[in-house]
N, CA and C of each residue as an Amber inpcrd file, in Angstrom:
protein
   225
  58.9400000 -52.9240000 -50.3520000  58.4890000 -52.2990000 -51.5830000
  58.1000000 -50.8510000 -51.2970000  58.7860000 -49.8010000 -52.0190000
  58.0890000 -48.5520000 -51.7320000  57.1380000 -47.8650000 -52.1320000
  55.8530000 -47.3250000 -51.8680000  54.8850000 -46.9660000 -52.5220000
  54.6850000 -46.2090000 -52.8380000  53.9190000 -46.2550000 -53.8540000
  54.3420000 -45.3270000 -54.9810000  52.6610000 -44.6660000 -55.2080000
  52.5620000 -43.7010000 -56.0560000  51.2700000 -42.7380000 -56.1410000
  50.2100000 -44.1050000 -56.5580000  50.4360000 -44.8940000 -57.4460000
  49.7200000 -45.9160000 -57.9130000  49.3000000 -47.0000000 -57.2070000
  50.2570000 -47.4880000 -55.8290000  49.5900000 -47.9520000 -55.0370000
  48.5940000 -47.5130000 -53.9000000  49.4220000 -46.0930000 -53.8640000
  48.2250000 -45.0930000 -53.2010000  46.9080000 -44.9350000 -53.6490000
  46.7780000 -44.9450000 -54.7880000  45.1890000 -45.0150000 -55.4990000
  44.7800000 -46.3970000 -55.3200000  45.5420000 -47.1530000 -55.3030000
  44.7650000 -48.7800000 -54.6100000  44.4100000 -48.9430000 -53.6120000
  45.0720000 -48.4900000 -52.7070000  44.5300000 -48.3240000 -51.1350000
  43.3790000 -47.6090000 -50.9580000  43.1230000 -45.9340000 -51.6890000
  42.4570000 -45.2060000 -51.6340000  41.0990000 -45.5560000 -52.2460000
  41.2320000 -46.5830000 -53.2350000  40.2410000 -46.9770000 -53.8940000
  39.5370000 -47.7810000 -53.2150000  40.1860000 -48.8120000 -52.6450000
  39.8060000 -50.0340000 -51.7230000  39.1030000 -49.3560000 -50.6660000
  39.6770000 -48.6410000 -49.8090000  39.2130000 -48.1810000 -48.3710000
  37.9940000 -47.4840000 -48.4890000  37.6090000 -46.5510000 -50.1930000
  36.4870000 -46.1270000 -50.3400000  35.5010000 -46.8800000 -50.8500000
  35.5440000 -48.5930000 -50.7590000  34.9060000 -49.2730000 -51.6080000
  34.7580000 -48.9100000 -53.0360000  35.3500000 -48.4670000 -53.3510000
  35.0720000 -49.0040000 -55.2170000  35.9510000 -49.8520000 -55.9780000
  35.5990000 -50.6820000 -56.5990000  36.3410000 -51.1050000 -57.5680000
  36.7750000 -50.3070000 -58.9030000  37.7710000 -51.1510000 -59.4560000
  38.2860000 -50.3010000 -60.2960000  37.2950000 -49.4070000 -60.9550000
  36.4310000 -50.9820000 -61.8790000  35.3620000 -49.8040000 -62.4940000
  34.6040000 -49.4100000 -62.2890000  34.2950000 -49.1510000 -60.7880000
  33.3090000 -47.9010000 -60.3290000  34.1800000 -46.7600000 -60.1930000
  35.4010000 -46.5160000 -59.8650000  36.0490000 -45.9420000 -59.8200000
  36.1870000 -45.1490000 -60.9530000  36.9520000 -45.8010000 -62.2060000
  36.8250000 -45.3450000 -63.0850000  35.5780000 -44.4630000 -64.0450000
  34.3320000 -45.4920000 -63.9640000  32.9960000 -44.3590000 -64.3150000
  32.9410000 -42.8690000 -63.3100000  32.9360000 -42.8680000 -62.3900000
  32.9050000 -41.6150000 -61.0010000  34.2300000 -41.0060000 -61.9820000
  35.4470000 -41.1450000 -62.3100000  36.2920000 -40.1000000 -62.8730000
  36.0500000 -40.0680000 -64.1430000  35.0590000 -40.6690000 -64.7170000
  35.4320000 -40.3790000 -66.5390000  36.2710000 -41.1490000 -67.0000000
  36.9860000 -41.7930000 -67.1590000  37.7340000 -42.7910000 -67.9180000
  37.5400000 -44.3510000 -68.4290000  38.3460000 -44.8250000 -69.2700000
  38.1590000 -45.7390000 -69.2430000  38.8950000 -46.8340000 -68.1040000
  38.6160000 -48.0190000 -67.6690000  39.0830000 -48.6900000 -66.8010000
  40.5420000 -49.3350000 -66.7410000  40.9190000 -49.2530000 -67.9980000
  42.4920000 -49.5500000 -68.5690000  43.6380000 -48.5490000 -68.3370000
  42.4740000 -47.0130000 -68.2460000  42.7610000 -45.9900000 -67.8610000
  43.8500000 -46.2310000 -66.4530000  42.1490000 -46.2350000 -65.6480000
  43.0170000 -45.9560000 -64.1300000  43.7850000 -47.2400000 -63.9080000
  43.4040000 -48.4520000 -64.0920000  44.6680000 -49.8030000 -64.4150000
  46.1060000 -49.0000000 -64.7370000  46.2980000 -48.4250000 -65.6790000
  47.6210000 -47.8990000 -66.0670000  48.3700000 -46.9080000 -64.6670000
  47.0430000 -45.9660000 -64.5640000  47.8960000 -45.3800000 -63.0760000
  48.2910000 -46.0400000 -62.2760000  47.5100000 -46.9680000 -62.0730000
  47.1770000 -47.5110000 -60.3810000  49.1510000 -48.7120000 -60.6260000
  49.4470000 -49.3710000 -61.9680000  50.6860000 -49.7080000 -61.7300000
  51.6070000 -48.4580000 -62.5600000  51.4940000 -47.6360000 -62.2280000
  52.4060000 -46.1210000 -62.6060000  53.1170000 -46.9410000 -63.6720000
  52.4970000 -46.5140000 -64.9210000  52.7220000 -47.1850000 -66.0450000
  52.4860000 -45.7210000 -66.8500000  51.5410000 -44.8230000 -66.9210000
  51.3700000 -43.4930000 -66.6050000  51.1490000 -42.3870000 -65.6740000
  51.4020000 -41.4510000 -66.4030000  51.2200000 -40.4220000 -65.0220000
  50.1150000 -39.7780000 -65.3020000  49.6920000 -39.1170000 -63.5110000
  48.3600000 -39.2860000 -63.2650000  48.0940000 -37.4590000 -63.2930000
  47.3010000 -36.8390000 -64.1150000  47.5630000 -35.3690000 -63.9580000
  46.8640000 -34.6190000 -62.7310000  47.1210000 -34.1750000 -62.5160000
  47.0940000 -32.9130000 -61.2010000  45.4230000 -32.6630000 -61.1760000
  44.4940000 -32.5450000 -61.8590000  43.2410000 -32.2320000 -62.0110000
  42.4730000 -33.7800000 -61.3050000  42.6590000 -34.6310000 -61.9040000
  42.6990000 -36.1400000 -61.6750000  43.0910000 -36.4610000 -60.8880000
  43.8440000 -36.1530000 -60.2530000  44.7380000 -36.3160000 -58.8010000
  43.3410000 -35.8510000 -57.6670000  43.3310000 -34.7730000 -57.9500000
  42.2360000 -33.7790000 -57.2880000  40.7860000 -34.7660000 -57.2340000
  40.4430000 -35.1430000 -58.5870000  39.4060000 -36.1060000 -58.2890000
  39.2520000 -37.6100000 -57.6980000  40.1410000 -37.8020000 -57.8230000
  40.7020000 -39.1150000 -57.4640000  40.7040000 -38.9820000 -55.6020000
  41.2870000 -37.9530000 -55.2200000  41.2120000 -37.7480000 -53.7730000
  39.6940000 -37.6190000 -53.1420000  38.7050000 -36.3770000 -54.0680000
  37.6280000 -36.2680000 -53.7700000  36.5560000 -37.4400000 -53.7770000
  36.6060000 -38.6060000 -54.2860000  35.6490000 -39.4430000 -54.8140000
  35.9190000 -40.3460000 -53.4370000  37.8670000 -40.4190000 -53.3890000
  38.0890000 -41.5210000 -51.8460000  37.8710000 -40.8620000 -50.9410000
  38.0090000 -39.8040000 -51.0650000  37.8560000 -39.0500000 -49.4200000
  39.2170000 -39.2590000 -48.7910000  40.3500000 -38.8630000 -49.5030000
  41.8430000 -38.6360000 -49.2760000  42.5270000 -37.3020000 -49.7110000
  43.2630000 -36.6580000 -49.1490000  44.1220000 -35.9090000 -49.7960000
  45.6140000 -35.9790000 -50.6120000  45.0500000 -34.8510000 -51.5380000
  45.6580000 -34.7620000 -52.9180000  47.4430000 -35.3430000 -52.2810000
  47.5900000 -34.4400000 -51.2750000  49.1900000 -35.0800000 -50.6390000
  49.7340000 -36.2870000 -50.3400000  48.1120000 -36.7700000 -49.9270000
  48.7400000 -38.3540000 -49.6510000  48.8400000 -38.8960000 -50.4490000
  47.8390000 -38.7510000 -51.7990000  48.3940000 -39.5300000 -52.5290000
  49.2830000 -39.5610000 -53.7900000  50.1610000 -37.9780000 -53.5700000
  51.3300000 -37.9720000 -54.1140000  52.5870000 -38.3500000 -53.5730000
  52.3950000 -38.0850000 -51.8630000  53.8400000 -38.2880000 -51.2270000
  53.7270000 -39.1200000 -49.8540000  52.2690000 -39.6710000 -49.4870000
  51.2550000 -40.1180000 -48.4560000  51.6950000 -39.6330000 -46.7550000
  51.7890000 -37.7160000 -47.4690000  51.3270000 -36.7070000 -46.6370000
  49.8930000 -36.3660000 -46.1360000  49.2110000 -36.1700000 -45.4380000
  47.7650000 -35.8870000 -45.0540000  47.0210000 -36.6340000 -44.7430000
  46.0330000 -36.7020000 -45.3150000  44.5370000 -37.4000000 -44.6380000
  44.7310000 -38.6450000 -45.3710000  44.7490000 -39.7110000 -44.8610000
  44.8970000 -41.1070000 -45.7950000  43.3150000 -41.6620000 -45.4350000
  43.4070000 -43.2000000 -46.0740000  42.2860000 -43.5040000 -45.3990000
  42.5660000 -44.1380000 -44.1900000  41.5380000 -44.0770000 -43.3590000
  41.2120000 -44.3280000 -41.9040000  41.9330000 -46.0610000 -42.0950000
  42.2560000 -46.9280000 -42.7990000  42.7260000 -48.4690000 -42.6750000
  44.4450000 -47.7050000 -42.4420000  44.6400000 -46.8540000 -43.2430000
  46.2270000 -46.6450000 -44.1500000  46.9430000 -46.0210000 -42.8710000
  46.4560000 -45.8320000 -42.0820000  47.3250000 -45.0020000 -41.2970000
  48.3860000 -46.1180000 -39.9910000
């Protein structure tokens, strides 16, 4: 299976301990919200991307193309 930005935010989410909806409160959204990214059902914008990295403690690269800093499990 190839992975995709949406499973990247699952990993990223997991490895930083949060669940979805802690996750989701820390970015502002609703939880159906990041559900929709996380199976790339929508796309995830570039600002959000940015937060989404900052909250896991990943970079924005990895988890567009899982270039850079992943989490410490992912590598």
């Amino acid at each position: 299976m190839e992975e995709t930005i949406g499973t990247r935010i699952i990993r990223a989410r997991a490895a930083s301990g949060h669940s979805q909806a802690e996750l989701a409160v820390a970015l502002d959204v609703a939880p159906a919200t990041l559900g929709r990214w996380e199976r790339d059902a929508t796309e995830v914008g570039s600002a959000t991307l940015g937060r989404i990295a900052e909250v896991c403690g990943v970079d924005v690269a990895w988890l567009l193309d899982g270039r850079g800093r992943a989490p410490r499990w992912a590598k």
